[in-house]
N, C-alpha and C positions, 0 to 999 in steps of 0.2 A: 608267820606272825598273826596275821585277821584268820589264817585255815585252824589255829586252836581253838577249842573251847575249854572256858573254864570252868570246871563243878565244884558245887559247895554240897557240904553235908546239912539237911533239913530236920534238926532236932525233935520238929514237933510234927513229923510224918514218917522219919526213919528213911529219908529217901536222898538219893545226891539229886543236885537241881543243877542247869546250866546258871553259871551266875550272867546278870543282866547287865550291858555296857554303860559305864558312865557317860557324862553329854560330851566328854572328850572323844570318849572311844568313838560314840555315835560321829562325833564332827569327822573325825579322822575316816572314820569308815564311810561316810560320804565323797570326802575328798575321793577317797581311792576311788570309788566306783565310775565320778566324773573323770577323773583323769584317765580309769581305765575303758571310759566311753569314747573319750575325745582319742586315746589315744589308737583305738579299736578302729576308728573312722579316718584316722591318718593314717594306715596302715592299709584299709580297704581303698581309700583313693587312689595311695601310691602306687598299690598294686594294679588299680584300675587304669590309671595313666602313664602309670612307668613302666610296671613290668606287660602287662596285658593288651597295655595302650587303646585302653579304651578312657571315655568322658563319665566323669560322675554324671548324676540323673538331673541334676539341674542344670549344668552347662547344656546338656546335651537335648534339653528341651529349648532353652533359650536359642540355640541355633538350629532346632526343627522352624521355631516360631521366625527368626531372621530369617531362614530360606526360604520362607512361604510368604513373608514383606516383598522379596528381593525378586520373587516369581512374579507377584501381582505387580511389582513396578515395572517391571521387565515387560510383562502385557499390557500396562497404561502406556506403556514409548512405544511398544506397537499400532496402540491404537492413536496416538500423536502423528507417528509416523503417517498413517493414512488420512487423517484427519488434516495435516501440514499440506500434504500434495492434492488436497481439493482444496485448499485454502490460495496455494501457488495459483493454481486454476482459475479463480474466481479473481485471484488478483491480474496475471494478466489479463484477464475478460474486459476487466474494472478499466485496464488504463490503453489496452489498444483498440475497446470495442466500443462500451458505453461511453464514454467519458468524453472519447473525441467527437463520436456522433452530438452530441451537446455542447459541444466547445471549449470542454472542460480541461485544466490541464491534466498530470497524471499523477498520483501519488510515486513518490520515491520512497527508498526503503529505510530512509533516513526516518520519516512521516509514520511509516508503519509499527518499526520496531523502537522509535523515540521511548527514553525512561531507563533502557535498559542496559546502559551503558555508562563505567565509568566508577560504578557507585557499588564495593561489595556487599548487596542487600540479604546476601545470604548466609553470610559468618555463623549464623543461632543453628546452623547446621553442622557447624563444624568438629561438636563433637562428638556425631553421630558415627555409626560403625558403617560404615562407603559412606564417609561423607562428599565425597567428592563423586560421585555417583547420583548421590541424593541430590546434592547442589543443581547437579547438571539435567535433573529430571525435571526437576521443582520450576527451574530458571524454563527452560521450553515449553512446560504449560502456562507460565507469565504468558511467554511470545506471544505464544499463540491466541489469549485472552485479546491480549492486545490488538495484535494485527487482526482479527473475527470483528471488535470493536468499531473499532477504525472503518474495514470494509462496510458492516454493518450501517456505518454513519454514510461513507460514500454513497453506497446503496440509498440509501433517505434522500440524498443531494439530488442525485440522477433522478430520482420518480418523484422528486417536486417540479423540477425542470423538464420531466417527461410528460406533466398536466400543462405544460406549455407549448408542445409539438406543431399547434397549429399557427401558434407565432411563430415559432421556427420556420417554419414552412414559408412564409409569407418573408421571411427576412433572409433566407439564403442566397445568395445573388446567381442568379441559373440563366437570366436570360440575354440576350446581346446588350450591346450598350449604347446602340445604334442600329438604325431600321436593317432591316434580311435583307433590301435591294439589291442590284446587282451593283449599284454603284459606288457599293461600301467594301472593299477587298480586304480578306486578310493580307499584309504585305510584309509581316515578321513574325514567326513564331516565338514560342514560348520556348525560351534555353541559351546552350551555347550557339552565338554566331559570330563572322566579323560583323565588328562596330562600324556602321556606313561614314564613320567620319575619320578614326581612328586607323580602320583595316586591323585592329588588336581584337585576335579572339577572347571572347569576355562572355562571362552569363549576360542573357536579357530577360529580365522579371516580370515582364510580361507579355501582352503582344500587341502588336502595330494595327490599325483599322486603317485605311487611307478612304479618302470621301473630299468630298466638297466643303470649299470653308462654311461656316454657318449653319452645317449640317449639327441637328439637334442631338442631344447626347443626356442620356438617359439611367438614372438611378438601377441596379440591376435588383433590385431587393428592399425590403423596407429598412430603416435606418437612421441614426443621426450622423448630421454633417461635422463632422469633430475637426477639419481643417480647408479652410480653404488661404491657398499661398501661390506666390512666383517666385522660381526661382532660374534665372536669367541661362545659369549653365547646368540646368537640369529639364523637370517637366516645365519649364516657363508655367501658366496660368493653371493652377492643378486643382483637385476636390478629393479629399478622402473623406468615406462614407463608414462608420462604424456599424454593422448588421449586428451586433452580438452574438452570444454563444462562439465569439472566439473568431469570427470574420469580418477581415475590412475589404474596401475596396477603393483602386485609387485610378484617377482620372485624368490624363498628363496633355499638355501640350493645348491646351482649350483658348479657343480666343476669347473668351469672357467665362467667367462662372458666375453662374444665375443664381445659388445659392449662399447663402450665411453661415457664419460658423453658430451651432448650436440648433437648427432649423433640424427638422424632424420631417424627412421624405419619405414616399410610398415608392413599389418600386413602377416604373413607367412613367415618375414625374421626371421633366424637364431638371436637367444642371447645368448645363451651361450648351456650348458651341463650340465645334470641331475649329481648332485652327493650326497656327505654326507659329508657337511662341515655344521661347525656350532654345535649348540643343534641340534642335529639328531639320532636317533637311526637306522638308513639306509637309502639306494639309496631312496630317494626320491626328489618330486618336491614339495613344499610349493608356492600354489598360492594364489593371492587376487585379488581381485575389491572390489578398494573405490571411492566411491562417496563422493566430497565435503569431500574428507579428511576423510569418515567414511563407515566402511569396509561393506559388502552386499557380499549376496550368488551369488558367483559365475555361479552355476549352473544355475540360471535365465538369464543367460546371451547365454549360450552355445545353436549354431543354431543344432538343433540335426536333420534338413532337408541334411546334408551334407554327403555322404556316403565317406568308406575312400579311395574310389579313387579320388572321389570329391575333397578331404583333402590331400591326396599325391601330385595332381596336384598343390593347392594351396600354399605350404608350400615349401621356398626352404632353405635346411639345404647347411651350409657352406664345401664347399671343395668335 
């Protein structure tokens, strides 16, 4: 039908001519050629992906370009990856190295990774091609943001409180709490023993000093005095001493205490006086160091570089 041609005879040349299509023939003759174009390209597809089973040129570039997203993510979770286990690093450092050297508590991972939980903040991903890939890439560089943040901040905490060392210094309770003499004995250590009243094996949270009644009893560190109390079946006449940066220190069994509550000592002032008030079974001093509110061997504390003339100078007993 379109493969004829039609000739006219040309009167005024003597010649046949192709005759010329109407605007129908024209529409029509277009139709075909679209149809025989689209249909040309359905058939080169088919052949591409059904019989041949290869990708048309545009699919097959979109999944060059996805392969080469999904490489470079692939190397971004690599470099997470190494980047996460110095971050591990730095966090333990943060909460069993610096943090207690300063009295600080420790962050938990509650504190680190807070925000991130609970809340699908990633849905606008979901109809991405791995979405679930993407989600989970996207969400670990949050963390990470986050917990970097956070340490970041810790870090700041510790080196403003690291410009304070030399208070520190002066407030740690290091020294005895009662003169070196000989006439001051340890008589219980720090742990499990029997209880001298009881015979019930029991922790003891700190340790025993025995001495002379009236023997002077001495602040181990600078500090405020945040309680002074009796309690008839405990330390009888006692003094807790707040050091900061996370250390108290507690002073049992005293026949008077020479301090107030809210008074602000240095260490080597006078607190009260060695007696046998309370659960006691004699003249003794009941001492402690706690840390963060939980008791520790005193003796780790105690600078045993000090001789007791050293210790006489430093100490000034009342009156």
């Amino acid at each position: 039908m379109f493969g004829r041609k039609t000739y006219i005879y040309n009167k005024e040349n003597g010649s046949f001519e192709v005759e010329a299509l109407s605007r129908k023939g024209k529409v029509i003759a277009g139709i075909a050629v679209v149809l025989f174009a689209v249909l040309s390209y359905g058939c080169y597809s088919a052949i591409l992906t059904g019989i041949l089973k290869l990708k048309n040129p545009k699919t097959a570039l979109l999944l060059d370009r996805n392969s080469e997203l999904l490489e470079k993510i692939g190397y971004i979770n690599d470099r997470m990856d190494k980047e996460e286990e110095a971050l591990q690093k730095l966090e333990m450092r943060d909460n069993v190295v610096y943090r207690p050297i300063f009295g600080m508590e420790d962050l938990s991972q509650d504190v680190r990774e807070a925000g991130f939980g609970g809340v699908d903040r990633y849905s606008y991903l979901d109809e991405l091609y791995n979405a679930d890939y993407m989600k989970t890439s996207v969400m670990r560089m949050d963390i990470l943001t986050k917990k970097a943040y956070v340490q970041s901040r810790s870090f700041d905490d510790i080196e403003t409180l690291s410009k304070k060392a030399g208070d520190m210094a002066s407030c740690i309770p290091n020294i005895y709490p009662v003169s070196t003499g000989s006439r001051n004995q340890l008589s219980s250590p720090f742990g499990y023993r029997s209880d001298p009243l009881t015979r019930i094996f029991k922790m003891h949270d700190g340790v025993d000093i025995s001495g002379s009644k009236n023997e002077p009893v001495y602040a181990t560190g600078d500090g405020k005095v945040v309680e002074v109390g009796f309690n008839f079946f405990g330390y009888g006449n006692f003094v807790v001493v707040d050091h900061g940066f996370g250390y108290k220190t507690l002073y049992g069994h005293l026949r008077a205490a020479e301090v107030a509550e809210g008074q602000m000592v240095h260490r080597g002032d006078q607190i009260g006086a060695m007696g046998n008030t309370g659960r006691s079974t004699g003249t003794h001093l009941h001492y402690e160091v706690r840390y963060d509110d939980h008791p520790i061997n005193p003796v780790n504390f105690y600078d045993n570089t000090i001789s007791p003339g050293e210790y006489s100078k430093l100490v000034r007993p009342r009156g």
